[in-house]
Each structure stands twice: as C-alpha cells, then as structure tokens.
N, C-alpha and C positions, 0 to 999 in steps of 0.2 A: 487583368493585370497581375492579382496574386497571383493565382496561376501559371501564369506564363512565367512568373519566377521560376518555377521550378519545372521545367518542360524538360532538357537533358541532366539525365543524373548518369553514373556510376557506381555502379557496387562493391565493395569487396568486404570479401567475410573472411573470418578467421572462429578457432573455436569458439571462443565468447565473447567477440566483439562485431559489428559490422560497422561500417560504412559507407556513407553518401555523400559524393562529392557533386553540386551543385552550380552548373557551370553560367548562369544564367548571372548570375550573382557575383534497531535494534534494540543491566535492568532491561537490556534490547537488543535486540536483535536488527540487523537494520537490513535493507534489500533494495539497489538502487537502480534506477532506469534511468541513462541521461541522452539526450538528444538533443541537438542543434536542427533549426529549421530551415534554413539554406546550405548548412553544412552539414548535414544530419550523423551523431554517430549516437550510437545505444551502448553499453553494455550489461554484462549481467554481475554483479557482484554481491556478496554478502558475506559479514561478520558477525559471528556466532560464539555469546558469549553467557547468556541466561541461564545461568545453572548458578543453584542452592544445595548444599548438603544438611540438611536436618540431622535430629535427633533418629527418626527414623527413617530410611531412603532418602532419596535425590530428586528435588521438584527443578527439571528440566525443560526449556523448548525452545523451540527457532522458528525464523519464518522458513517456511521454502516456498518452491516457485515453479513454474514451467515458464520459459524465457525461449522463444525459438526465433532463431535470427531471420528475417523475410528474405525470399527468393528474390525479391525484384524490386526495385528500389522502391521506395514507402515515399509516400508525398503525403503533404495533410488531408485526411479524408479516409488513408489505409489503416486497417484494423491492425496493430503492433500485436501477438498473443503474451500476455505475460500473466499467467495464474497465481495467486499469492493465495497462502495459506499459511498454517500454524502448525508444527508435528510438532508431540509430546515426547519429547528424546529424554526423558527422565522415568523414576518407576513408581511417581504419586500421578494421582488425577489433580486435575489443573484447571483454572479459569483463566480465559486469556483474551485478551481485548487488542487491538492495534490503531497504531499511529499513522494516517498517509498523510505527509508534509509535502507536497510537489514545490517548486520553487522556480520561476523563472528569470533569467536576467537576459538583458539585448546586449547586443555586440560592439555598443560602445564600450570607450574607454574614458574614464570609468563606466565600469555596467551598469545601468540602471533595473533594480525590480519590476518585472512588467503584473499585470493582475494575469493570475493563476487561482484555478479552482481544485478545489479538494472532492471524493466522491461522493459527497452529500449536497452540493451545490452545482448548478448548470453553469460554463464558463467554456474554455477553450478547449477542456479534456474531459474526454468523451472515457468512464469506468464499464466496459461492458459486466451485463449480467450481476450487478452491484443487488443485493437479495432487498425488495423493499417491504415484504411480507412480513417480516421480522420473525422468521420460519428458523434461518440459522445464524444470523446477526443483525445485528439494530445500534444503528447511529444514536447516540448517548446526549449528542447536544453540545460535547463538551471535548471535542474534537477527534473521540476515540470511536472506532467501532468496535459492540462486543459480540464476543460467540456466545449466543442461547445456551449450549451445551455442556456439560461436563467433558472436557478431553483427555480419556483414558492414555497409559501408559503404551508409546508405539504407535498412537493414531493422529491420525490428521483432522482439522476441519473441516469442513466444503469451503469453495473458493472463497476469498473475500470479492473478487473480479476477477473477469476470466482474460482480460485484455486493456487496450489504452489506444484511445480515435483522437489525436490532432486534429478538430475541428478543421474544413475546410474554408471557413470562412475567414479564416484569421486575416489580418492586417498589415499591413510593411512594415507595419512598430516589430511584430515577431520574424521579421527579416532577419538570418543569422543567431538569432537569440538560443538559449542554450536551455535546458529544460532537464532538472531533477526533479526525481521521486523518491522519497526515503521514507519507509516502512521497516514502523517499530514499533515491537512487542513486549507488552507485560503479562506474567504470567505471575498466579498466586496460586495456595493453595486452597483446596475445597470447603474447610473449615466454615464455622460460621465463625465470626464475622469476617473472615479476613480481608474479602472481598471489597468491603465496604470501609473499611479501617484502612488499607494500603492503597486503595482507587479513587475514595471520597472521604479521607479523614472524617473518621464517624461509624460508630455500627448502628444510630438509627437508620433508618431506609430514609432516600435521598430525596432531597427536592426536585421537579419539575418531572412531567411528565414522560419524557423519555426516558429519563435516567428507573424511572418508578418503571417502567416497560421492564427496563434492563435486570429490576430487583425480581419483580414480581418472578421471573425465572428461574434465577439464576437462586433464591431465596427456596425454593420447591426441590432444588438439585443438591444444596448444603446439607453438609454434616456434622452434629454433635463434635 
C-alpha cells in the first residue's frame, strides 16, 4: 500500500531544484534539503554568514556541500547524494562543530510535526557514511557534531554524510508531508580555551563522556 503510493512519478530538473510530481496521490551557516513525500521537491540552498574580523586576521567558514539532483525520480528507499562539510574561508585555523535540525510537518492544514530523526539517532532518515569511529567527528550528546581536527586556512573537513535514505518503510501519516534539513555551523578560534568557553560556557573540561571524547582532542590540538 505504501508503495503503491508512489508507483507513477515525474521529473523535472532545473539547476538547483528538482522535482516529483506524484500522481497516485548556519554564528551559521545554514544548508537546506527540503522534500515532500508524495509530492517530492528538494533543493539546494545556503546562507553564508560566519565571519569574525579580529585583532589579527579573519576567523572565517561555511558549510559546503555536494547536492546532485537524481536522474530518475527518488521514492523512499533512494539514496538522495548530498555531502556536507565545513571549508575554512577565513586565514586563522578554526574549530567547528555542526548543527543537523531535520524537521518534518504533514500536509495538513494546519501542519502537524511528524517524529523525525537527527544523525545520531535511527528513525525515518537514513545519514549515509555518518563517521562512528570518532576518526573525524563525534556526536557530543548535546545535539552538535564536532570535527576532531584543527581546520586550517582554505581547507575543508571530511564529510559530515555523504547522502540522505527516506526510509522505505515510512507510513501514510508521511503521505505528502514535507521534510527539512538545516545544517548549522560554529566555528571558533584555536586558542585555549575558547573552545570550551564559547561551546560549553566554561574552560574546565566538560561533563559527560562524549563531550570529554570531544575535549580530549580537540584539548592536544589548542594553542597557548
């Protein structure tokens, strides 16, 4: 029955938008993916605003992204590619962590909030390749994910995910329902403490053991 919802679609693309017509039926940076699931559209947008002028240089950076619009129309279960990342667009080294807020409402009137997952939790959305080694980021606890690294002036992160899977199992509650993602970035400077003073009011080292993951690192890469 779900499925059969969505058996004839239609396509059309344009540069940074597509569409599916379903006949059956950022202090941040920000970087949004929105989709309806009987009526499915996506786009790619983002506003870029995170720049700091200091006493010495400009602590800069954005999300960026790889967003490629699919050949043939996406049903729940299709792999969407959308890579998200951090470049350092400024000319200090930087600490940066992000925000992924997905938010779903249904197609009534008024919309009601449907339950949506974030990519530390299993639910409806499927984060491909989300790092769980905590090799180049690690979930914090506290809704952020951070980069292990120091990110140099001009560079980029490894992905935060390299894509986004609409479960196939979904339900006729997500019939028509519309589906954002907004990914947002903070970015500090390398300093001790700043990290810990602008992220977790405080420059002791943080309670609970993710966040202690997150110090132990990032505490070894700080400078004087």
């Amino acid at each position: 029955m779900k499925r059969a919802l969505m058996k004839k679609n239609l396509l059309r693309v344009t540069r940074n938008k597509w569409t599916v017509l379903t006949f059956a039926a950022f202090y941040a940076v920000v970087a949004i993916l929105a989709a309806t699931l009987a009526w499915v559209t996506a786009s790619d947008a983002r506003v870029n605003w995170m720049k700091n002028k200091g006493l010495v240089g400009i602590l800069g950076a954005k999300v960026t992204e790889v967003f490629v619009p699919p050949t043939t129309p996406p049903n729940p279960g299709d792999r969407i590619e959308k890579e998200v990342r951090v470049s350092n667009t400024g000319d200090k080294d930087c600490f940066v962590r992000v925000l992924v807020s997905p938010k779903v409402l249904s197609s009534e009137i008024p919309p009601l909030s449907l339950p949506c997952n974030g990519p530390d939790t299993a639910g409806i959305l499927i984060y491909d390749d989300i790092d769980t080694t905590a090799t180049n980021w690690a979930y914090g606890g506290d809704g952020y994910w951070y980069y292990l690294k120091k990110l140099t002036p001009n560079a980029s992160t490894e992905p935060l995910f390299t894509a986004v899977e609409i479960d196939s199992g979904i339900d006729e509650a997500y019939d028509g329902a519309s589906l954002e993602i907004d990914v947002k970035m903070n970015a500090v400077e390398t300093y001790k403490w700043q990290y810990r003073e602008q992220w977790w009011n405080t420059d002791a080292a943080p309670a609970g053991a993710a966040l202690l993951l997150v110090d132990s690192k990032l505490s070894l890469l700080a400078i004087s």
